[in-house]
Every structure is written in C-alpha cells, then in structure tokens.
C-alpha positions in Angstrom: -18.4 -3.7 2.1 -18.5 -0.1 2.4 -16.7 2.0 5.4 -19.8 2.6 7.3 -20.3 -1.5 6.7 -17.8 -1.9 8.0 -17.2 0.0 10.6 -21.0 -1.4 12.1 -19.6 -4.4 12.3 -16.7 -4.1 14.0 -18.7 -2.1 16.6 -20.7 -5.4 17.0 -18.0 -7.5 17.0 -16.8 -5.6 20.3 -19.5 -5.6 21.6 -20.7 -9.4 21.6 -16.9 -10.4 22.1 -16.5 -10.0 25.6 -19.3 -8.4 28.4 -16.2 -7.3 30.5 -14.9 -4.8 27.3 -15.4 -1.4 27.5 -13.7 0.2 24.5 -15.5 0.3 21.1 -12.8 -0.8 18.8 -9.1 -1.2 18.5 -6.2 0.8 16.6 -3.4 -1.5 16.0 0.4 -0.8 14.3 1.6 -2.4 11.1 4.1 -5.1 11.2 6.1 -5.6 8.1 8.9 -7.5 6.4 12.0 -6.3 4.8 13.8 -5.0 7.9 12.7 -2.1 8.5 11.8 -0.5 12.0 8.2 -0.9 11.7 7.9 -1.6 16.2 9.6 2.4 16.1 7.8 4.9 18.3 6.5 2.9 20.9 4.4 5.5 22.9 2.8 6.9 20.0 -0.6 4.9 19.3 -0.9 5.0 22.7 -0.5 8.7 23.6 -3.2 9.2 20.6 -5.2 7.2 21.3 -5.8 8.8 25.0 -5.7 12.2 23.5 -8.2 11.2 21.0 -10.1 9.7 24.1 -10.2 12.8 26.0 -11.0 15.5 23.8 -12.6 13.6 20.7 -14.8 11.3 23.5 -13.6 8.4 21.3 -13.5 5.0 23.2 -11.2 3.2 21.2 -8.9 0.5 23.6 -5.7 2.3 25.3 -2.8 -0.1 23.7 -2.8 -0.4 20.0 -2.5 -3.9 18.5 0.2 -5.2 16.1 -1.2 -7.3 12.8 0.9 -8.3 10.3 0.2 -7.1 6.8 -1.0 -10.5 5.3 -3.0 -11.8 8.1 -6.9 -11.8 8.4 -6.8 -10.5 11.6 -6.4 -6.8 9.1 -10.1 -6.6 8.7 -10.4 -6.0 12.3 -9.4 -3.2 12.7 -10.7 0.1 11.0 -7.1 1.7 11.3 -4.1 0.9 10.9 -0.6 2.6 11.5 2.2 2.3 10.1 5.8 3.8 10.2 10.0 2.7 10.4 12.6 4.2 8.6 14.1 1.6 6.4 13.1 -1.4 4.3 9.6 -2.8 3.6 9.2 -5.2 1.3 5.2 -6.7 0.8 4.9 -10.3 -1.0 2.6 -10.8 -3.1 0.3 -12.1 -0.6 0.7 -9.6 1.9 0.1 -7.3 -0.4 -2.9 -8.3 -2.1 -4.5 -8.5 1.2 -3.4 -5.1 1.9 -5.5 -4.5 -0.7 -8.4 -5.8 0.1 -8.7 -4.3 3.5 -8.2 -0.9 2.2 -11.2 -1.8 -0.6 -13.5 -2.7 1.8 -13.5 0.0 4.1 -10.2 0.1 5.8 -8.1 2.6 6.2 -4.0 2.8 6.5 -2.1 5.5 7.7 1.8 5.8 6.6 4.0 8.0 8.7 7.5 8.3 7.3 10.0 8.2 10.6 12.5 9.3 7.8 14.0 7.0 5.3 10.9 5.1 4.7 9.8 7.1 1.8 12.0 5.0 -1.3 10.8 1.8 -0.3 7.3 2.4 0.6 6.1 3.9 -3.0 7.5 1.1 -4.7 5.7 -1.2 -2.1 2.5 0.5 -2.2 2.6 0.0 -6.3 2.1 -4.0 -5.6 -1.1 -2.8 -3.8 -2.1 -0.6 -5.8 -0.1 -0.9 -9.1 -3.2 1.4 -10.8 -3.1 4.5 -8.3 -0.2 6.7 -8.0 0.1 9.2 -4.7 -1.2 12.2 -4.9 -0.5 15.6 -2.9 -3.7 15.9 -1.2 -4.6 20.3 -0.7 -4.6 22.2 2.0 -8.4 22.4 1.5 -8.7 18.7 2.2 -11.2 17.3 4.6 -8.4 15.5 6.4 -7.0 19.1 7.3 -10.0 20.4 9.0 -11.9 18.0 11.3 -12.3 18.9 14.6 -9.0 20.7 14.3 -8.1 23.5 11.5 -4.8 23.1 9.8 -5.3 25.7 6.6 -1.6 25.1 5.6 -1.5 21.7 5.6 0.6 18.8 8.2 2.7 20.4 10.9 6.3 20.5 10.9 7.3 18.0 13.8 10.9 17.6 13.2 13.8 18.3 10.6 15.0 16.1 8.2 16.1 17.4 4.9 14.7 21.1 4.9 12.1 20.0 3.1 8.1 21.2 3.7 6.0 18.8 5.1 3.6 17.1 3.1 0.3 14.8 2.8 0.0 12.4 0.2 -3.1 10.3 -0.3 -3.9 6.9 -2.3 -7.8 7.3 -3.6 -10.5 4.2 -4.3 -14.0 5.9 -6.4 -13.4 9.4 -4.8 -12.1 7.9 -1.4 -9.1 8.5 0.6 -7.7 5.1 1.5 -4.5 5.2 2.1 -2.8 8.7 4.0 1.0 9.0 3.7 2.3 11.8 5.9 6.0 12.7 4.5 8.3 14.7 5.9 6.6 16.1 9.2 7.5 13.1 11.8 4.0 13.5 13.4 4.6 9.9 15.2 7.4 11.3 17.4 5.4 14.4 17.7 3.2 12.0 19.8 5.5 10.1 21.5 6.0 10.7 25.4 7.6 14.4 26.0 10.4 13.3 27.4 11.8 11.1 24.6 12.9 14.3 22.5 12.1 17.0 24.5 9.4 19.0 21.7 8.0 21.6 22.8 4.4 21.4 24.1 2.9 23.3 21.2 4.3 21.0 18.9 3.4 18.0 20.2 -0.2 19.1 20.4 -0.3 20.0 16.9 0.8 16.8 16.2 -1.7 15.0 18.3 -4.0 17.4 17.0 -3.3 16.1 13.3 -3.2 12.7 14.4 -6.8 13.3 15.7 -8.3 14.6 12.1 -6.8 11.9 10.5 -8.4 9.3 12.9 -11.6 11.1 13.1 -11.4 11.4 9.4 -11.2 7.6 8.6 -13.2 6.4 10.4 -15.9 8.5 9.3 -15.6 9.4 5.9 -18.5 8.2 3.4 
C-alpha cells in the first residue's frame, strides 16, 4: 500500500466512522517502552496541529492521539510523533510492526527532547537493521514546503553547542522516517509560557513542524 493508498483510506475511514466528525484524520504521539519520557511536551501536537489548521487549512482533529508502537491501531494514523529524553527500547514485535507502518505508507517523526539520541539509533536498527540515517541537505524537500528554511532545521534551544540537524531513514527513494537532532523543535511548540521563547522562534518551529507535516502526508 502506497502513501497516497493509504492516505485515501484513512480519509474514508473518517469519514464513514462517525456523521458527527468533522476533522479529516488524526495525529497521534508515540508511546514506548524502556523508560523513557515519551508523554514529554504535552502542548506540542496540539499547538501544531492548530497552527497547521489555521494557516495550512489542514483539518486534522485538535488533540493528538497516543498508540503504542506494537499495536494495530499504528496504521491509523498517517503521522506519528515521537520524542523523550531517555530510554527506548522496541521488542521485537513492536518493532517489526514499526516497520511495517512505515513500509506501507506511514510516516514517523523523531524529535530528540535531548538525550534520546544513543538509544533511538540503536532502536531504529531493529526496524530497520538495512538502512542507516542519513543527513538529509538543506536542499531537501522537507526544508521548503509552504515554508523556506535554506539552512536547514531551526535552532530552538541549546544543548551541547552543537548545529542542529535533520536526519532521514529512506524506503525506494522515500523519506520514511524524519529524525530532528539537536534543534528541540517540540518545545519550540509548546505553549509560550512554558519556557518563555521568544515569538520568532517559536514560529520557526511551528513553521518547521508544518513542512514536515505537510511533507508526509503528501510526498509520492
């Protein structure tokens, strides 16, 4: 099942499900084992969402789900989020259905909150023990959607005075797995208030989190 397959279905899915629903589809957030912070930035998803909402005219639903990595429920959703800042650890259950979502035509997004970065390579190896990550360049698609970013991901916050930087996991030419390292563009979204960014940055975040949305879900 292709992207586009995929994606037609879940539109009629939403549509037959309930007469009284007025979004098109849903996001939802990753929830892993291991012990790892994976509920962390709880007004992200949902800040995005509306922002992608109101100046994308997306209609996805205003709360992002949760869905475990091994369940079926995956396959419902064509993006998923995911972020923490400690363990993860995939069976090998989990992670062969991990795998299969991501082959037919879903599409996972990996922010690091900071300190997630040693344990998810080694985890995403079970997935996909043939692929490696790969820097994507600045030139990217993902970079220039709605919203031009010709130096790649924005710098949200500080961790290790490092650049930021985009890493991708790709299927027969096709990015299906986005790992955004050392930017902290998931606390760029969250409410204001929480740590006080300044406006600009938090709409270059949002505005990064909306190319990469826009970006899976309509990639060919």
């Amino acid at each position: 099942m292709n992207r586009l397959l995929l994606f037609v279905c879940l539109l009629l899915f939403a549509l037959t499900t309930s007469v009284a629903q007025t979004h098109s589809f849903k996001i939802a957030k990753l929830k892993y084992n291991g012990g790892g912070d994976w509920y962390a930035n709880k007004t992200s998803l949902p800040n995005l969402i509306r922002f992608c909402n109101q100046n994308l005219n997306m209609n996805i639903a205003s709360e992002e789900e949760v869905v475990e990595v091994g369940s079926p429920e995956l396959f419902t959703y064509p993006f998923v989020h995911m972020t923490g800042h400690g363990n993860v650890v995939f069976s090998d259950t989990e992670a062969q259905n991990l795998r299969s979502y991501l082959l037919n035509g879903g599409f996972l997004h990996i922010d690091d909150n900071y300190g997630l970065d040693q344990y998810i390579r080694k985890e995403m190896k079970k997935v996909f023990p043939e692929y490696e990550f790969v820097e994507l360049p600045y030139d990217h698609p993902i970079y220039r959607q709605k919203y031009n970013f010709p130096r790649g991901l924005p710098k949200v916050h500080e961790h290790d005075n490092k650049p930021p930087q985009g890493f991708g996991i790709m299927h027969e030419g096709k990015l299906v797995c986005f790992y955004t390292y050392e930017t902290d563009l998931g606390n760029g979204w969250e409410d204001q208030e929480i740590y006080n960014d300044p406006e600009p940055i938090r709409q270059q975040a949002l505005r990064m989190g909306a190319n990469i949305l826009t970006f899976a879900l309509t990639q060919e």
